[in-house]
VMD Tcl script that draws the C-alpha trace (Angstrom):
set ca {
  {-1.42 -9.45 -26.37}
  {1.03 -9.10 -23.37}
  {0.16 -7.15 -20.38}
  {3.06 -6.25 -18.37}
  {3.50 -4.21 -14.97}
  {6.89 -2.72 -14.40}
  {7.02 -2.00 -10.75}
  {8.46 1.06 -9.10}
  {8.35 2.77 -6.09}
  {8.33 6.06 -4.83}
  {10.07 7.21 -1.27}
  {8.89 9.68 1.31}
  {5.23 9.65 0.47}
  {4.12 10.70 3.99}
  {6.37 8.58 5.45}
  {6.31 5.75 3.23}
  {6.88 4.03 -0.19}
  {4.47 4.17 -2.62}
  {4.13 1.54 -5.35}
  {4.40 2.52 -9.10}
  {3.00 0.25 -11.37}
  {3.74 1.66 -14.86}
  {1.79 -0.44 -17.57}
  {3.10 -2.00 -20.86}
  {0.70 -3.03 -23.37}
  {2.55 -5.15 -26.16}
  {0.07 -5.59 -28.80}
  {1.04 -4.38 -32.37}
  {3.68 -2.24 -30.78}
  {4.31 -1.23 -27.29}
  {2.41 1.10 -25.18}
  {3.08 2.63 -22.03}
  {0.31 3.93 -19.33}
  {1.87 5.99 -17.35}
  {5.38 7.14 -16.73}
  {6.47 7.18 -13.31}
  {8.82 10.22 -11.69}
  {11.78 11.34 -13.50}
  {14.04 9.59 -11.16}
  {12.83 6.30 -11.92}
  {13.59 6.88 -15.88}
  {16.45 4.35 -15.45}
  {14.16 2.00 -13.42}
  {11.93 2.17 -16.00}
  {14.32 1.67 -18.79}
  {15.77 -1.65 -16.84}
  {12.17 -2.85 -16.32}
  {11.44 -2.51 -20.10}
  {14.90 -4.44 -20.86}
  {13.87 -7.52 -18.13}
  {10.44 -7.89 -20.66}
  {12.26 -7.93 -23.69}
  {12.01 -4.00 -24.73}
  {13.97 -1.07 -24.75}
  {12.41 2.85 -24.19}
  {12.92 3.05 -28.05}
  {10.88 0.77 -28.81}
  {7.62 2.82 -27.00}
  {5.24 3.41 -29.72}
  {2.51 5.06 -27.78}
  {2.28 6.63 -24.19}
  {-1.14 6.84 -22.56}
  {-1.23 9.30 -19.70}
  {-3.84 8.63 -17.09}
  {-3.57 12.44 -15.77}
  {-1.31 14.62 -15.04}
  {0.41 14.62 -12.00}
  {4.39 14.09 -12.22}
  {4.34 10.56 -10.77}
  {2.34 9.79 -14.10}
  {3.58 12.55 -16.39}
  {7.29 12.64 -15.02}
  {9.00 10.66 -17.96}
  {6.53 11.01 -21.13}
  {8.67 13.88 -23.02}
  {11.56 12.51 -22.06}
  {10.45 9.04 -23.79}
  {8.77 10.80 -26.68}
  {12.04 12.52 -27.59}
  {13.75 8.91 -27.56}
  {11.18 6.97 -29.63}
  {9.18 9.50 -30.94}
  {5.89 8.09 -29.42}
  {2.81 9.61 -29.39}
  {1.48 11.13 -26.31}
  {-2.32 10.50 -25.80}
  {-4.42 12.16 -22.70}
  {-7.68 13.28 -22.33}
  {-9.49 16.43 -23.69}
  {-9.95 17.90 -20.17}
  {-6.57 17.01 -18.72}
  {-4.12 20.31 -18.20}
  {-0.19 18.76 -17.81}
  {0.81 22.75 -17.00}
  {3.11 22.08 -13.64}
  {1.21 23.11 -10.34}
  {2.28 22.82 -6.78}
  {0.05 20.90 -4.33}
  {-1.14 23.00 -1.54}
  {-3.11 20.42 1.02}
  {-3.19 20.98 4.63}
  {-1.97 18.84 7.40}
  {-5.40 18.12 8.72}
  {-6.80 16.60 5.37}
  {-4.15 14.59 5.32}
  {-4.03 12.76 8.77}
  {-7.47 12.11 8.34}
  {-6.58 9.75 5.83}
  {-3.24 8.75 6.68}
  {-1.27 8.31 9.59}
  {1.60 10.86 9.34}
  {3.59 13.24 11.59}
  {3.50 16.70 10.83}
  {7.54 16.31 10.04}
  {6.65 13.70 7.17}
  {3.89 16.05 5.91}
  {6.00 18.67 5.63}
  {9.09 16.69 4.07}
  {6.34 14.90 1.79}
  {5.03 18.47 -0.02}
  {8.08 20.24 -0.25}
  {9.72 16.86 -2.19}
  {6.99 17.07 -4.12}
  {6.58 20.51 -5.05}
  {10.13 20.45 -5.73}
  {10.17 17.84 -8.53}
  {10.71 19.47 -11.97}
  {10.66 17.76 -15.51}
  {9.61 18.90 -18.89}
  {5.48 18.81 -19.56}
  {4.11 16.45 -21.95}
  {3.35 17.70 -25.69}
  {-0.20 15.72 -25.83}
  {-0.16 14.67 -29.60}
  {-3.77 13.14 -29.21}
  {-6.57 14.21 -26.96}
  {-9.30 12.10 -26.44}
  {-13.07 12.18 -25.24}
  {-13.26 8.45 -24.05}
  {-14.54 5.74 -25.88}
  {-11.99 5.39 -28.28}
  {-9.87 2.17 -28.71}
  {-5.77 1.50 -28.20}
  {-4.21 -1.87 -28.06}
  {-7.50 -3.69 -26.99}
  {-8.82 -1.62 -24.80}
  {-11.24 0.70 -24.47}
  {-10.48 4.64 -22.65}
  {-12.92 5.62 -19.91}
  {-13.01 8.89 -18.91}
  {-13.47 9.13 -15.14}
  {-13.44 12.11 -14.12}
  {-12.90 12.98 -9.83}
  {-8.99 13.06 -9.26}
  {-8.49 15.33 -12.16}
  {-10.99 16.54 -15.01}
  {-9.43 14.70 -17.26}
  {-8.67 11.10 -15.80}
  {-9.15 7.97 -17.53}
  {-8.85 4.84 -16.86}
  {-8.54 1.58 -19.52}
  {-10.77 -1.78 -19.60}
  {-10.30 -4.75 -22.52}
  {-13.28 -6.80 -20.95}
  {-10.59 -8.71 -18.48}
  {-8.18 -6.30 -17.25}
  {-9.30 -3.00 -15.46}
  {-6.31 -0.18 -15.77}
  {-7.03 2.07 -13.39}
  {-4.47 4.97 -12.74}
  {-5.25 6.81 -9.77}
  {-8.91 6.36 -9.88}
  {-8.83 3.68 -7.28}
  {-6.24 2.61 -5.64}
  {-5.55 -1.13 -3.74}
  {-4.43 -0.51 0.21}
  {-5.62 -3.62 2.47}
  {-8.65 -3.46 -0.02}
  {-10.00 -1.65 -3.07}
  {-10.81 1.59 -1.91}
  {-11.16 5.28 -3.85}
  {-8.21 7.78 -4.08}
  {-6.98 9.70 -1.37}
  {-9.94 12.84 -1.44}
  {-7.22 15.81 -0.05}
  {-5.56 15.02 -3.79}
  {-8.93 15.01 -5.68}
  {-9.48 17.94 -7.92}
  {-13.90 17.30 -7.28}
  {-14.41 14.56 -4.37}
  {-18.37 13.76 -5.57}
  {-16.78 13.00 -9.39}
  {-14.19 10.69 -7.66}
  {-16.42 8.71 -5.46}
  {-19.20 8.22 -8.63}
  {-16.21 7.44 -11.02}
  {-14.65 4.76 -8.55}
  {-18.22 3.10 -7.71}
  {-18.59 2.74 -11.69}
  {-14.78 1.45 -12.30}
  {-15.47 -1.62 -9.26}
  {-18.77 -2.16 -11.01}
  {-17.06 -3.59 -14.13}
  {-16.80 -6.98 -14.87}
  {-12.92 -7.27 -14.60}
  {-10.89 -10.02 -13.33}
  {-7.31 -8.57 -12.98}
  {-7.17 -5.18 -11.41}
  {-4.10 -2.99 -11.83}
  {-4.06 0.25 -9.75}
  {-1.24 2.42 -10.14}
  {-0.70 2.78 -6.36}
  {-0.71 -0.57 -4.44}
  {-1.01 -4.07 -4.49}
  {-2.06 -5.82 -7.72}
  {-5.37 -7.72 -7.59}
}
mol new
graphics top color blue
foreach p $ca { graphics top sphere $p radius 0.5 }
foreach p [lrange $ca 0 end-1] q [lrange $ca 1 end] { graphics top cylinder $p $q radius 0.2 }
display resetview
């Protein structure tokens, strides 16, 4: 088994760029977690062809959740190699806006109210084609070594993937100057995320691969 990180980035997230770090499992076949934004499809595509791989050659597509910078590309990709699209039971990939207010966010983050603004209309602006989920999941389960968690906190339907070694984590955690839980003004139940992050560093890994931030 090959685990693979193709890394991409994401501009004007509150004034800066956010890391990407779209997953390729080659086992068997090749599976993707994750997807990116549907601007970075051709980043994507060159970082599959610098490992060897092309985006026909996806056989299966494991969604984390369902917020665009995950879900962006995974029709898209499904139409070109006729994957199959796997998410969680609980997980809804209907297109909502993101209505947070200024002073949730610059408790977390250091922003101006200008890069706020500029950050929520880019992203409420983004359009792509939802995900057809061809296999829903309760967690448990097993794909190309590893195990699906479901941990629930960002959205209802997060999960995250573990083979023993390597901890996948999607936006259950995320790696800023430290491992620390997801940003709570984008949590869909702040109590789920905190218990589902405590469990995920409690796990016996030894690489760590968020999809925001540095790789551990």
């Amino acid at each position: 088994m090959r685990i693979e990180v193709i890394k991409l980035k994401e501009e004007n997230f509150f004034g800066k760029v956010l890391p990407h770090n779209v997953v390729a499992i080659v086992d068997d076949g090749l599976t993707l977690v994750d997807t990116s934004l549907p601007q970075n499809l051709d980043q994507l595509e060159r970082g599959l062809r610098n490992i060897g791989f092309s985006l026909d050659d996806v056989g299966f597509i494991l969604l984390t959740h369902s917020h665009p910078d995950h879900a962006g590309n995974a029709e898209i990709i499904r139409r070109i190699s006729h994957a199959k699209i796997i998410a969680h039971k609980l997980e809804d990939f209907t297109p909502k806006e993101f209505n947070l207010n200024y002073e949730d966010v610059v408790r977390e983050l250091n922003v101006s109210r200008n890069e706020f603004e500029s950050t929520i209309k880019r992203i409420n602006e983004i359009t792509y084609e939802p995900p057809r989920i061809d296999v829903r999941v309760n967690g448990g389960e097993e794909i190309s070594g590893f195990r699906i968690i479901h941990v629930p906190g960002h959205t209802p339907g997060h999960i995250a993937l573990f083979n023993g070694e390597t901890l996948i984590t999607g936006d259950a955690l995320r790696v800023d100057g430290g491992i620390r839980p997801p940003l709570s003004f984008f949590n869909w139940d702040q109590g789920k995320a905190l218990k589902s992050f405590n469990f995920l560093i409690s796990l016996p890994f030894k690489r760590l691969i968020p999809y925001h931030g540095e790789l551990n």
